[in-house]
C-alpha positions in Angstrom: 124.0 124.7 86.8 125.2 126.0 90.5 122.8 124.5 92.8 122.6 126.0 96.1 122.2 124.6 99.5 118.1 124.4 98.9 118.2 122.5 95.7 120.7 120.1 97.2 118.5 119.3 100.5 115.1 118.6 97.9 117.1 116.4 95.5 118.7 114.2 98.2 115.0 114.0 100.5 113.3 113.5 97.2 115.8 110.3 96.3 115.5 109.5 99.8 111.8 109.3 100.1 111.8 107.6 96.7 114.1 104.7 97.9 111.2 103.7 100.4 109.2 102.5 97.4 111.3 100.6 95.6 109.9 96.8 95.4 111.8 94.2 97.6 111.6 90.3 97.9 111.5 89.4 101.3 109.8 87.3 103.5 106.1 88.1 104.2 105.4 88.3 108.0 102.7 85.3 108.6 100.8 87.5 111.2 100.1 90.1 109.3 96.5 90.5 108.5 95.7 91.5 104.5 92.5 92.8 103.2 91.6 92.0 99.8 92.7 94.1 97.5 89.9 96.1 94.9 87.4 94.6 92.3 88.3 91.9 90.2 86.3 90.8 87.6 86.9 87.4 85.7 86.0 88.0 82.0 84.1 85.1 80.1 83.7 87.1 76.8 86.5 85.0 75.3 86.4 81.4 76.8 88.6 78.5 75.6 86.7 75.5 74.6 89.5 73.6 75.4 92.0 73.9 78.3 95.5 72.4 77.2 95.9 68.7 79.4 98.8 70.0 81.1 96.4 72.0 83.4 94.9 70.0 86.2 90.8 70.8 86.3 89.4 69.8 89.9 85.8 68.6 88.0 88.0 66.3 85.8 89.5 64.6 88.2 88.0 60.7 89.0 85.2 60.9 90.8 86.4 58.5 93.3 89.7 59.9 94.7 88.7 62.9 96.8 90.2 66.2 95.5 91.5 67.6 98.7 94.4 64.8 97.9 95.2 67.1 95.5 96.3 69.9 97.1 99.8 71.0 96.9 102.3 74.1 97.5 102.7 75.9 100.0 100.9 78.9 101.4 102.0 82.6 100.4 102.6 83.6 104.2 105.8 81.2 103.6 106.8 81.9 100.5 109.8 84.4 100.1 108.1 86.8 96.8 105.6 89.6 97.7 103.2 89.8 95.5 101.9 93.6 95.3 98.2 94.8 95.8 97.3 96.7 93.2 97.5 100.3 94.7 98.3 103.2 92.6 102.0 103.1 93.6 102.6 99.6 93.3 101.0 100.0 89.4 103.0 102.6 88.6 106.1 101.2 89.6 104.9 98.8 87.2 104.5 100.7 84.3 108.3 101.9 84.8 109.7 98.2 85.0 107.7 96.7 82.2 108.4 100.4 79.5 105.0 101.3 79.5 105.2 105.0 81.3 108.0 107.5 79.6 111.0 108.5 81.1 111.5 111.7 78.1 107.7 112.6 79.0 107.4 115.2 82.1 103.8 114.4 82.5 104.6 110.9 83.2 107.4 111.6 85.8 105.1 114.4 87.5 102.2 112.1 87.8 104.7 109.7 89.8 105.8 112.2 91.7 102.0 113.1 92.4 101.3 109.5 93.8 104.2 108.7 95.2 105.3 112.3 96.8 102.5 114.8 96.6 103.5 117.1 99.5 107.1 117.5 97.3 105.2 118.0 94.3 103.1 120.4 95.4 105.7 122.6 97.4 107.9 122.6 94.2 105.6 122.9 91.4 105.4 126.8 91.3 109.1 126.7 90.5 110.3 125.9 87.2 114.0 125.7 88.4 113.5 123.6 91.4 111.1 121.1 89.8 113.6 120.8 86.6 116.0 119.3 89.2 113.4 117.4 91.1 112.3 115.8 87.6 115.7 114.8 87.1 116.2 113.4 90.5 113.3 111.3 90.0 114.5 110.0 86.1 117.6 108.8 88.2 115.7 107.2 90.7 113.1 105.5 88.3 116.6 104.0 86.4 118.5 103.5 89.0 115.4 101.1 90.9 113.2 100.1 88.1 114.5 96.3 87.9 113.6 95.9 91.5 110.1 97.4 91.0 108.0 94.6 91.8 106.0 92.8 88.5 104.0 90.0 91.0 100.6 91.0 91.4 97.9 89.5 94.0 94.1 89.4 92.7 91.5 88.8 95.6 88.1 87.9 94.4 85.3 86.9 97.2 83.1 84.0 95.8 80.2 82.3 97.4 80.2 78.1 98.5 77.3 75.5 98.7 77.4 72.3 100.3 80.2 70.5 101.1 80.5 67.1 99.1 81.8 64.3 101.7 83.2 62.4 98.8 84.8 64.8 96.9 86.0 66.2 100.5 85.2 69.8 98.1 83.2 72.1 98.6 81.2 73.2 95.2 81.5 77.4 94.1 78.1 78.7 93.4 77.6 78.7 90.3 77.3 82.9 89.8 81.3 82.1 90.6 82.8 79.5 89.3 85.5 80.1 87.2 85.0 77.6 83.7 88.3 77.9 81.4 89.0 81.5 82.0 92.4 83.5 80.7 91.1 87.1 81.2 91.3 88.9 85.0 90.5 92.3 85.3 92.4 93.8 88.1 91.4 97.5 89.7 93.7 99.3 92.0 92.4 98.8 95.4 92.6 102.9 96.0 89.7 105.5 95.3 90.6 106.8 92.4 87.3 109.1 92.1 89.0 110.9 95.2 92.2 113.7 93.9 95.2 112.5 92.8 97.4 115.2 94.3 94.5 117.7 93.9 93.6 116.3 90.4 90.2 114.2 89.5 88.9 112.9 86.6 91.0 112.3 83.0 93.8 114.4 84.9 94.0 111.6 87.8 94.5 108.4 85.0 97.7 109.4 83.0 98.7 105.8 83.9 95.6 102.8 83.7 93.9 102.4 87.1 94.7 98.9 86.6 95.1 96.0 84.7 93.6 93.3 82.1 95.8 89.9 82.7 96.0 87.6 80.4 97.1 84.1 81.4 99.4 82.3 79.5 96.7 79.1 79.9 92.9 79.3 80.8 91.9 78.6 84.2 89.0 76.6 85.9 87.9 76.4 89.6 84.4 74.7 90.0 85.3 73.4 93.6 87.2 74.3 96.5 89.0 70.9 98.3 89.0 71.8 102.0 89.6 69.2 104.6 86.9 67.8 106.6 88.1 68.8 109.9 88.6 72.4 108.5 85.2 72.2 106.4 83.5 70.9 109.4 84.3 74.0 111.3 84.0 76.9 108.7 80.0 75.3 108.8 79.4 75.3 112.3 81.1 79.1 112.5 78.8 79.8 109.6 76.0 77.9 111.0 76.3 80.4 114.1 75.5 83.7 112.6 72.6 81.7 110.4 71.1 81.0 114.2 70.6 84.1 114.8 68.8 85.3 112.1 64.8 85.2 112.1 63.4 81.9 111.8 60.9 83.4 108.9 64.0 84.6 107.1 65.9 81.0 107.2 66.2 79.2 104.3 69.2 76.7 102.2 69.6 79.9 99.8 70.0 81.8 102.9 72.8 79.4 104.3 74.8 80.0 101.3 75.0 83.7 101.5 77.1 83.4 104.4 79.3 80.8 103.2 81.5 83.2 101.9 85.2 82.7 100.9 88.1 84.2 99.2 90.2 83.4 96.4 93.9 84.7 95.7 95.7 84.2 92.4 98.9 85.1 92.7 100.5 86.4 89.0 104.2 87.8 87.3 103.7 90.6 84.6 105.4 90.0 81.6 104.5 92.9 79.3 101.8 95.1 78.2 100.1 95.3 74.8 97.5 98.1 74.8 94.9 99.9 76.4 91.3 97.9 76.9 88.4 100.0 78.0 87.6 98.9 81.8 84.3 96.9 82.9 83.9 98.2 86.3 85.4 101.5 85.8 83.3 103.9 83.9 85.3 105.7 81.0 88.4 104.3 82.5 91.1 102.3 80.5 93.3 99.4 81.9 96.2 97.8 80.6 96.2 94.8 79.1 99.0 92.6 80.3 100.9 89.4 79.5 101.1 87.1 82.5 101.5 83.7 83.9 99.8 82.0 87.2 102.1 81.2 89.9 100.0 80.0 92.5 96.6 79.8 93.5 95.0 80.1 97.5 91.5 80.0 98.9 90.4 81.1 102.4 87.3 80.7 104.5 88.2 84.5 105.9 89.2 88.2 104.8 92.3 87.8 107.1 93.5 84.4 105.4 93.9 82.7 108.9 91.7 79.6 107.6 93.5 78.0 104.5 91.5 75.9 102.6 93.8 75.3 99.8 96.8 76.1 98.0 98.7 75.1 95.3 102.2 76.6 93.6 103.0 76.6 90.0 106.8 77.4 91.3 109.6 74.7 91.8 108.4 72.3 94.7 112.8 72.6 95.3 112.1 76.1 96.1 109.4 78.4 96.9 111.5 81.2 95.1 112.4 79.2 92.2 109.8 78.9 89.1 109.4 75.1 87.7 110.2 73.3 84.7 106.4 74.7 83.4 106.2 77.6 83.7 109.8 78.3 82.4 108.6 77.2 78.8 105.4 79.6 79.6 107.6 82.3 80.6 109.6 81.5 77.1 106.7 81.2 75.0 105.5 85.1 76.6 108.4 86.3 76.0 108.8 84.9 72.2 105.0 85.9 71.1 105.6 89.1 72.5 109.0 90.0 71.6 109.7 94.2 71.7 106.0 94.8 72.9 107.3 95.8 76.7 110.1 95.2 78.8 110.7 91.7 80.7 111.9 91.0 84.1 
């Protein structure tokens, strides 16, 4: 094929434009404020009865040795991976590095191009020659980038705190929140996906899942959060601020709690799919089940993560970009039981 000046210009802004999205390990800048990303929903249908003795529970620790001594890791704002919110175009780059989405089907690689370059898309569509090209383009791109797309995922769930315990130095989850020996996260892409998708809506707008069911290679428990007293004693007088100024016939200790709120960050590495699970919080929607393993674990007394309450790292205590003796034999074990079922990296 002859391809004239025209064709040449969209194929070269089109790989361009692509190479803006391809998934990088950098740094994360510190001052940069994050909002939590969509819904997440912990799953208690399928509990362990057990958790294996390798995992550290904060209730089964002596009750004598305060927990906050436990802590450990440092926080994500130093810590050299970026784990992705779960937008639309950080999930499909996704489903490219783990096999899930097609490169042979068309649909596939037009409903990337829809999410990640609608305006091209649409300007190109009407012509069968030009978007042949543009197709093509993008299969190149997708191959070319698809073991830097990111497979580190960020879950953000808000949860709810009672009183502080001054022995435990923790302060206890309500119990509408606690997290008792769970293995199953469901994460929903942070977009709207009842708005268009490129002008589409409805079945058109989920050719890929709107998100994801992770599975964690072990269960995972969090009945209390160990804060510091200096930094507990100031979250509750900040809290106890905004109580003051609500009516005095409307206070009450239930009413304290609801504005105890804080936020909890799992941080997590895609290994590979398995099927389709039909979503909890997303009517008629499907997600994808995925194989993963916990990498670290934060909790903040704000949206913006400024007040870190704790943090601990399942990676090499060496290196913050290095995984530990652990989770290496978790990563092998993933990889072993799920052998051909999706692509590793």
């Amino acid at each position: 094929m002859v391809l004239n000046k025209s064709s040449l210009f969209v194929m070269f802004a089109l790989v361009f434009c692509l190479g803006l999205l391809s998934g990088q390990v950098y740094a994360q800048d510190a001052n940069k404020k994050v909002k939590p990303t969509g819904p997440v929903l912990a799953d208690f249908s399928e509990p362990e009865e057990k958790a294996p003795d390798s995992v550290v529970q904060l209730e089964d620790l002596p009750p004598d040795v305060p927990v906050a001594d436990f802590v450990e890791g440092t926080p994500q704002s130093t810590r050299k991976y970026i784990y992705e919110k779960a937008t639309l175009k950080n999930l499909s780059n996704l489903y490219w590095a783990m096999g899930y989405a097609d490169l042979a089907n068309d649909q596939h690689i037009d409903h990337y191009l829809k999410i990640t370059e609608c305006e091209i898309f649409r300007k190109f569509v009407s012509s069968e020659f030009e978007m042949k090209e543009i197709r093509e383009a993008t299969r190149k791109f997708i191959v070319d980038n698809r073991n830097e797309f990111s497979t580190r995922f960020e879950l953000v769930q808000e949860i709810l705190l009672r009183d502080y315990d001054l022995k435990r130095r923790a302060f206890k989850i309500d119990p509408r929140y606690q997290i008792q020996s769970v293995r199953r996260f469901e994460l929903v892409t942070s977009d709207n996906i009842f708005e268009a998708v490129c002008g589409q809506k409805g079945k058109a707008s989920m050719i890929f899942p709107p998100g994801l069911i992770l599975e964690f290679s072990r269960p995972f428990t969090l009945t209390y959060i160990p804060v510091p007293d200096d930094i507990a004693l100031a979250y509750i007088e900040e809290k106890n601020k905004r109580f003051q100024k609500i009516l005095d016939k409307a206070k009450s200790q239930e009413k304290v709690y609801e504005y105890r709120k804080a936020y909890l960050v799992l941080y997590a590495k895609a290994f590979a799919f398995r099927k389709l699970e039909p979503s909890t919080t997303i009517r008629g929607a499907h997600l994808l089940q995925t194989m993963a393993a916990l990498e670290g674990v934060e909790v903040y007394g704000d949206p913006g993560r400024k007040q870190l309450f704790y943090s601990k790292s399942f990676l090499s205590n060496k290196s913050p970009t290095e995984v530990s003796e652990q989770l290496l034999k978790e990563y092998a074990v993933l990889k072993e039981k799920y052998k051909a079922e999706g692509m590793f990296h």
